[in-house]
N, C-alpha and C positions, 0 to 999 in steps of 0.2 A: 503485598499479599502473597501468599504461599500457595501451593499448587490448590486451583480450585477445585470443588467436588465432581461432581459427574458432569462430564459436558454433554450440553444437550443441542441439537438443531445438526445442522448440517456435519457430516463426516468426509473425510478423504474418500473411501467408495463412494460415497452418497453423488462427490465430484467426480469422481473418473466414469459414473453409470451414466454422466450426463454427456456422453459424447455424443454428438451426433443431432443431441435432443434440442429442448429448445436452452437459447444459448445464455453461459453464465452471467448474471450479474455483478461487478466485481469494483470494488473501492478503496480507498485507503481510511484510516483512521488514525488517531494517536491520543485522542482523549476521549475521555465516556461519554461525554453530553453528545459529541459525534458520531459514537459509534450506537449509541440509541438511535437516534436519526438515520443509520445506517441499515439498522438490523433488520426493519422489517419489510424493507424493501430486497438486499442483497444477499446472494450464495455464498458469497465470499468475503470475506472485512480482513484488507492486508495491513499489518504494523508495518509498513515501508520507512525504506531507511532515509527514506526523502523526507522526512521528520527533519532529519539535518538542515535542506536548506527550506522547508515548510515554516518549520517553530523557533529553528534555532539561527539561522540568518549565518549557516556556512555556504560556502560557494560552491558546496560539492556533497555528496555523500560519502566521503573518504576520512573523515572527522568523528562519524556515528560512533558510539563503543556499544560493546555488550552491556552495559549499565544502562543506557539510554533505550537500549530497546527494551529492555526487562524494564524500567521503570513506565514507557510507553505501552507496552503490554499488559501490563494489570492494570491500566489504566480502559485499556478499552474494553479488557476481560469483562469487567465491569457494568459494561453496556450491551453485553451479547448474551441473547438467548438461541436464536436461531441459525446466522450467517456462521459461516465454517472460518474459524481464524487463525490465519498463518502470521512467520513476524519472518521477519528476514534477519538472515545472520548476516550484520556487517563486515566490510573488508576489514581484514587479516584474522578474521574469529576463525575460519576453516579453511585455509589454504594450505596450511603447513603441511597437515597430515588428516587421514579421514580418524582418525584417536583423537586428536585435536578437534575437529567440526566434532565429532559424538561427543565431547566432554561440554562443551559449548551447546551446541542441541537440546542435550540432557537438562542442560541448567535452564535455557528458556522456558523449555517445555514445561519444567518441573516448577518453576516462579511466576510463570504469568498466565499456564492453564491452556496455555493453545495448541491446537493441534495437528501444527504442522509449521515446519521451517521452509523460508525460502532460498535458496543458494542460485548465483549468477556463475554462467558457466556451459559449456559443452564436455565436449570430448577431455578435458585437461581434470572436469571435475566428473566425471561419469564412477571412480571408481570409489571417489567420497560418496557421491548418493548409495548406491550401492552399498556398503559399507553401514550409512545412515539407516537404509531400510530393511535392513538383516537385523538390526537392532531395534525394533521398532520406533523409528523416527521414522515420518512422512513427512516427504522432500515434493514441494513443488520446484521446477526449475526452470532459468531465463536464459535465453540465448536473444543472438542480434545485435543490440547496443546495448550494454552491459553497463551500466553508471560507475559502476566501482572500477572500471577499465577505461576509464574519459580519458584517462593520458595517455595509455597504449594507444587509444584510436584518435589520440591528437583531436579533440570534441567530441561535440553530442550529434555525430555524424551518422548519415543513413548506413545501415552495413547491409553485407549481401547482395550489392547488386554486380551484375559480370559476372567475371570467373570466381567471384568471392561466393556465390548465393552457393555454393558446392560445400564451404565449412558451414553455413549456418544447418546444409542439411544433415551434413555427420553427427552436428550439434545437436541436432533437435532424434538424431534416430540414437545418440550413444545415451541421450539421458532419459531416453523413454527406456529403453532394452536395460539402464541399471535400473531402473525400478520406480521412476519420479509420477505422481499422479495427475500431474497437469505440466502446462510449459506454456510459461508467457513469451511472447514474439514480439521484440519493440524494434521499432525504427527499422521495417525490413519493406521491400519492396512488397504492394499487395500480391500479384503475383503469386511471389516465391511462399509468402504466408496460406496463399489459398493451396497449395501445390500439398506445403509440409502439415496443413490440415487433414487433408484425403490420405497423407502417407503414415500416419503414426497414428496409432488404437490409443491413445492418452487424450485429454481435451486439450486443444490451444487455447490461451486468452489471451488478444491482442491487442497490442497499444502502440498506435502508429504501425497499425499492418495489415488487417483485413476483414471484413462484414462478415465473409466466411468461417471465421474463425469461433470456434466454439463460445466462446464470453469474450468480454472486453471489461477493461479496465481500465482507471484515469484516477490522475491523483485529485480528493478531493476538494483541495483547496484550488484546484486549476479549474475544476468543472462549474465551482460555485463563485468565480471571479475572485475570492478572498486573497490568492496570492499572484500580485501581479510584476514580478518583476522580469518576467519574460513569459513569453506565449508560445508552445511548441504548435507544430501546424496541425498535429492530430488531436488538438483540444478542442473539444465546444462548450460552449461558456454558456450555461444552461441557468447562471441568476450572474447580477453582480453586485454580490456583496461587501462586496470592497467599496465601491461606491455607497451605495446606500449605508456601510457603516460610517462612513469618513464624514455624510451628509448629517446622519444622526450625534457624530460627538461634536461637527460644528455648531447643531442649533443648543445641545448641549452647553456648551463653552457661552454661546450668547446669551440662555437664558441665566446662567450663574453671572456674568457680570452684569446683565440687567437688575440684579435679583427678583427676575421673573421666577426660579427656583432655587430652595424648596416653596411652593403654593401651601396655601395652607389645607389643602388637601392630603401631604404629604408629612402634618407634623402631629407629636403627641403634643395637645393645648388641655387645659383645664377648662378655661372661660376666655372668653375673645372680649377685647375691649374696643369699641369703638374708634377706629382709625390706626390698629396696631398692624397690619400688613397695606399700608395706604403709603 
């Protein structure tokens, strides 16, 4: 799909007027059946690059290309009228240079209709957003435990706590003062999340970091039990669909080699002959 037409529902001001208010709603998506189920409930519908190990069964988000997000984004496009939709620029799309994230930006923006990019990052990417929002691109931005920086931080380790909670805070004031309309806080001690809430006019949305924090966000496949092959501690498992699908393809499996199915409720017949499903 090519750039959509007029988006409608939630806007980047529409997110930054919510500071303070009552707090954002905020999910991931990657396909439209999803992000229907999504819309009418959330502020926010993230294309996260967690798509990667979500759909695609990598071990990391370091794998994602810009192709996978654009083809991930006009897929949820699809499903949203209301919720405000950002996609994340994967690692190495905008690191090089802030001309490099704006050509990359530019193309998301322009192929999947959404309205707003996400970048991971503080002080090191303060002058790409910047850059991004001179140009009209809106930059939400992530500080804390940055997935695309798993190896730099040697895991999916808490950051910020100690003499460390001092970068998360430069982090979160350099990328509000370039220009970014929100700032997700993951893996950071609650605390220092509550702290860098009161301190920066941008809303926080927290994940694994504070009640305080203006919205909260969770990837969806972790909230709905569907992806289970680990459990971070800031998850709660509000269905488990993993289970109840795994239940549903076994009886599945059993009534096919029964040929309990198809019943003949299930078939185009002319006339039924006596003893022909017996």
């Amino acid at each position: 799909m090519s750039a959509a037409g007029e988006i409608k529902g939630m806007t980047p001001p529409d997110i930054r007027s919510r500071k303070g208010q009552t707090p954002l709603v905020c999910l991931t998506a990657y396909t439209t059946p999803v992000a229907r189920l999504l819309d009418r409930h959330c502020d926010i519908v993230l294309v996260g690059d967690s798509v990667g190990m979500v759909l695609h069964g990598l071990s990391s988000t370091l794998g994602v290309t810009l192709d996978m997000m654009i083809m991930h984004g006009q897929a949820v496009r699809r499903g949203l009228e209301h919720a405000l939709m950002v996609v994340d620029l994967p690692f190495g799309s905008y690191e090089e240079s802030p001309e490099h994230a704006f050509g990359n930006a530019a193309r998301v923006m322009g192929e999947t209709g959404c309205s707003a990019v996400k970048l991971e990052g503080g002080e090191t990417i303060a002058e790409t957003i910047r850059f991004l929002t001179a140009r009209g691109v809106p930059v939400m931005a992530h500080v804390g435990l940055t997935p695309q920086a798993v190896n730099t931080f040697g895991g999916y380790r808490v950051q910020g706590r100690g003499a460390d909670a001092e970068r998360i805070r430069r982090d979160s004031r350099a990328v509000t003062e370039a220009g970014a309309f929100s700032l997700v806080l993951e893996k950071i001690p609650e605390q220092l999340a509550r702290q860098i809430t009161a301190d920066i006019d941008i809303p926080t949305i927290g994940i694994g970091a504070s009640p305080a924090c203006d919205g909260q966000i969770l990837v969806s496949d972790d909230m709905l039990g569907l992806f289970t092959s680990f459990r971070p501690k800031f998850v709660k498992r509000y269905a488990e669909l993993g289970e109840q699908a795994e239940a549903a393809i076994a009886a599945y499996a059993t009534d096919v080699r029964n040929r309990h199915f198809p019943a003949v409720e299930h078939l185009y017949v002319n006339a039924l002959k006596a003893g022909d499903f017996t």
